[in-house]
N, C-alpha and C positions, 0 to 999 in steps of 0.2 A: 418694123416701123413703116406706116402707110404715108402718104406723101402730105395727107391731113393734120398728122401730128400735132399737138399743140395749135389746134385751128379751131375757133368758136365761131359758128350761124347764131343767130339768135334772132326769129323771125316774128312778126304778128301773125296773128289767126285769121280772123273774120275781114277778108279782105284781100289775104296777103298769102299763105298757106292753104285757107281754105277757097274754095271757087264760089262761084255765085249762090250755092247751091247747098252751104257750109259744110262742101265734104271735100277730104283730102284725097285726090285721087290716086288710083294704084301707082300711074305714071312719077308723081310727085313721090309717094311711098319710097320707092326703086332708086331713086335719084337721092333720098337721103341716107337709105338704109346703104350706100353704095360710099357716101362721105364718109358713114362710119365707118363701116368695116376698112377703110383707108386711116384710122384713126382720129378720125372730128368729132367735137362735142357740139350737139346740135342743140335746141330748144325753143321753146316757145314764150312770148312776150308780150302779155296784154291786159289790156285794160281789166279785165274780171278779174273777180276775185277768187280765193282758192276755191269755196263754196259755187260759187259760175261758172266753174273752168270744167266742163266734162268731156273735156277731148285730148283728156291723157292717151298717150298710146308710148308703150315703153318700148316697142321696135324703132321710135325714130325719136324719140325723146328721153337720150341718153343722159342729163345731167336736170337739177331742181330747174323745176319751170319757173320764170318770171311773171308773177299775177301782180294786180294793181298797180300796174302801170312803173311796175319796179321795185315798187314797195316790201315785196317779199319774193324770197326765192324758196317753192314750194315745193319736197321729194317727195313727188307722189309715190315709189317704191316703197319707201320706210313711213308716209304718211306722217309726216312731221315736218316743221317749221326749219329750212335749212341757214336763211339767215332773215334778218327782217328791218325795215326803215319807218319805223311807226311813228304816230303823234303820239307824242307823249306826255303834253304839259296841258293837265283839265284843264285846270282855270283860266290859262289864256285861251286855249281851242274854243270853251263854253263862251267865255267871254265874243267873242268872234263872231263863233254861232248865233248868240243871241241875237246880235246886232244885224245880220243876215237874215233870220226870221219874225225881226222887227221889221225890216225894210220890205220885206217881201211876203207877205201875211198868207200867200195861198204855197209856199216852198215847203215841198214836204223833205225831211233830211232823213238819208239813210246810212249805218252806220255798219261798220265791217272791222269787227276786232282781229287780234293777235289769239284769243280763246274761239275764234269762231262762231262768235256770238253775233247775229245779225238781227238788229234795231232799227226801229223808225219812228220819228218825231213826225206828228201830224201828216201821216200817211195820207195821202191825196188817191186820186183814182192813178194815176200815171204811176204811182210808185209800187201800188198792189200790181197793174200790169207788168211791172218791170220786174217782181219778185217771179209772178209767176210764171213769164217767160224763161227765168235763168233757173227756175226750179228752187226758190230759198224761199225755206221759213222762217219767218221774221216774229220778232216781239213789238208789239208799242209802247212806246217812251211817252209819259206826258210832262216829262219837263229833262230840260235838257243837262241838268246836274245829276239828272241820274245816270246820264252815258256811262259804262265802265271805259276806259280807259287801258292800256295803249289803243291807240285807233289805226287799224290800217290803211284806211282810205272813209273818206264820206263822200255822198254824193246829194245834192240837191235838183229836186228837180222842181219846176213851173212852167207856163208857157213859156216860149223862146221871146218875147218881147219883153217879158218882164224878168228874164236871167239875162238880158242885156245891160237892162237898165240896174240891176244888182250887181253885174259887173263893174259899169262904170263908177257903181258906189264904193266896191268895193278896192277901187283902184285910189283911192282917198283915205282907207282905214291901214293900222298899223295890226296887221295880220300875224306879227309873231312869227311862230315856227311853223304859220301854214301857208300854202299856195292853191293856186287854182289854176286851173288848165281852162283858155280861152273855148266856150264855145258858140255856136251860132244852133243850137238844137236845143232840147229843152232839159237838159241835162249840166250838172256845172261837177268836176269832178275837184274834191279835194284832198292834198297828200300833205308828207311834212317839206318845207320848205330846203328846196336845192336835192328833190328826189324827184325820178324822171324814168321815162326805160333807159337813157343810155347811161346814168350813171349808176343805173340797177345792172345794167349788161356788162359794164368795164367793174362793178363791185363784183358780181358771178366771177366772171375771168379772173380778175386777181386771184382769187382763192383756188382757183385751178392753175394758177402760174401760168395763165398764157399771157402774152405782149399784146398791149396793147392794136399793135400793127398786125394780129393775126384774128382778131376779131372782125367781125361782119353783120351788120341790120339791114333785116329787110322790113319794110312796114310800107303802109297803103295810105294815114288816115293824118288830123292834123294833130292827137296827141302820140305821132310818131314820130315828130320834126325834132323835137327834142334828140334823141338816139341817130335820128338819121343825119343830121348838121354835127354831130361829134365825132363821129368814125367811118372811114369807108362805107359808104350803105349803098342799098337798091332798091326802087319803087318802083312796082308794078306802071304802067302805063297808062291802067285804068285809076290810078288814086288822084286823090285831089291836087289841086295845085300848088298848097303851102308845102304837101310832102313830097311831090317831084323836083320842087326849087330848095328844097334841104337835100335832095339824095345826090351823090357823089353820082349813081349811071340809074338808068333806066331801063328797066326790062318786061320783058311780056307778062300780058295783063294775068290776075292771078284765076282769067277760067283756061291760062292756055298753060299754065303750069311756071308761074314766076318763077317760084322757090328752086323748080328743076334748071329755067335758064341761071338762075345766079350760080349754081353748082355748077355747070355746064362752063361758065365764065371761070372760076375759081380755077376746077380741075386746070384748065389749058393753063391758068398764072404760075399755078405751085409745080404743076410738069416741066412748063421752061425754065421754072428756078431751082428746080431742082436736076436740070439738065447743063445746068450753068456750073453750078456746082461741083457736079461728073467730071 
């Protein structure tokens, strides 16, 4: 039994794990492959979807990764769906929808099933570049009752002045069983309502019986503040400022090897508790 035991990371990616440069360095590698072999279950926590997430690596990503922002916890080993937080209720979701690309007449909506089926209603230029940076091929939808349904996440994109101003609208409608994640870019993400990374992170753990108190987030970004205001967390130095005034410490920025400072922190915690113990 390593000193890790029943100890869950659960990091973001792009930001956070990865360096400026979206690569995880060897240094970083070494420092997690070192928690496991201590007995920690490490993983990864981000905004992509299972389809966008191509930086599987099963030497440090021992347990289902967290994609869509919580929404699903994905075994890329077995390549199946390990548990999932989906929208599930059409008619009100469509209802919703509608009302959103009523108000917003250039938002093109993209859509990410539980089958893996990736849609878009009135694909704009911004959402073909968004497919084809994350490498997904997409169908179009020309009316929004034809979505299938469970939905893992949707995403809306427009200019950022006029996903403000669809925010504000949106802060006036009875949204159901969906939420949106506040942003200032030209992107508005949608999940089912009271799902987040960190009650994607504390749902993961359950199911591996660890406590609460032995879990750990690190994230960079502001759909991070969520997970990082729930549980012990750490934010690189370089993240924004909603997600260092959520995190519990701060630590070095993610081109100097964040992920490896919060292990670096850990080890020394569970060594004196575990000398306490002795």
């Amino acid at each position: 039994m390593g000193i890790f035991d029943k100890v869950l990371i659960a990091s973001d990616f792009d930001g956070t794990i990865a360096n400026s440069k979206s690569e995880i360095t060897s240094e970083v590698k070494e420092a997690i492959k070192y928690f496991i072999s201590e007995g920690g279950k490490f993983t990864v926590c981000t905004g992509r979807t299972k389809e966008g997430f191509h930086n599987f690596d099963k030497e440090i990503m021992n347990i289902p990764v967290l994609v869509a922002n919580g929404a699903m916890a994905y075994d890329y080993l077995k390549d199946e769906i390990f548990t999932s937080l989906a929208m599930e209720n059409k008619e009100k979701c469509t209802e919703v929808l509608k009302k959103m690309a009523d108000f917003c007449p250039t938002l093109g909506i993209e859509f990410y099933t539980v089958t893996h089926k990736t849609t878009c209603y009135r694909p704009n230029k911004e959402n073909i570049e968004h497919f084809e940076f994350l490498k997904i091929p997409f169908e179009e939808i020309d009316s929004l009752e034809n979505q299938e349904y469970p939905v893992i996440k949707a995403l809306g994109i427009a200019e950022p002045k006029e996903l403000k101003n669809l925010q504000n609208y949106l802060d006036t409608v009875d949204m159901g069983e969906i939420e949106y994640i506040p942003t200032d870019f030209e992107r508005l993400e949608l999940h089912k309502k009271n799902v987040n990374k960190g009650t994607g992170v504390l749902h993961l753990a359950s199911l591996y019986g660890i406590e609460k108190e032995n879990v750990y987030v690190i994230g960079d970004g502001d759909n991070d503040v969520d997970m990082l205001g729930l549980i012990e967390s750490f934010c690189p130095v370089s993240g924004t400022e909603k997600a260092k005034a959520a995190a519990t410490h701060i630590v070095r920025s993610n081109d100097e090897g964040a992920v490896k400072h919060v292990i670096e922190i850990l080890t020394e915690k569970y060594k004196n508790a575990n000398a306490d113990i002795n």
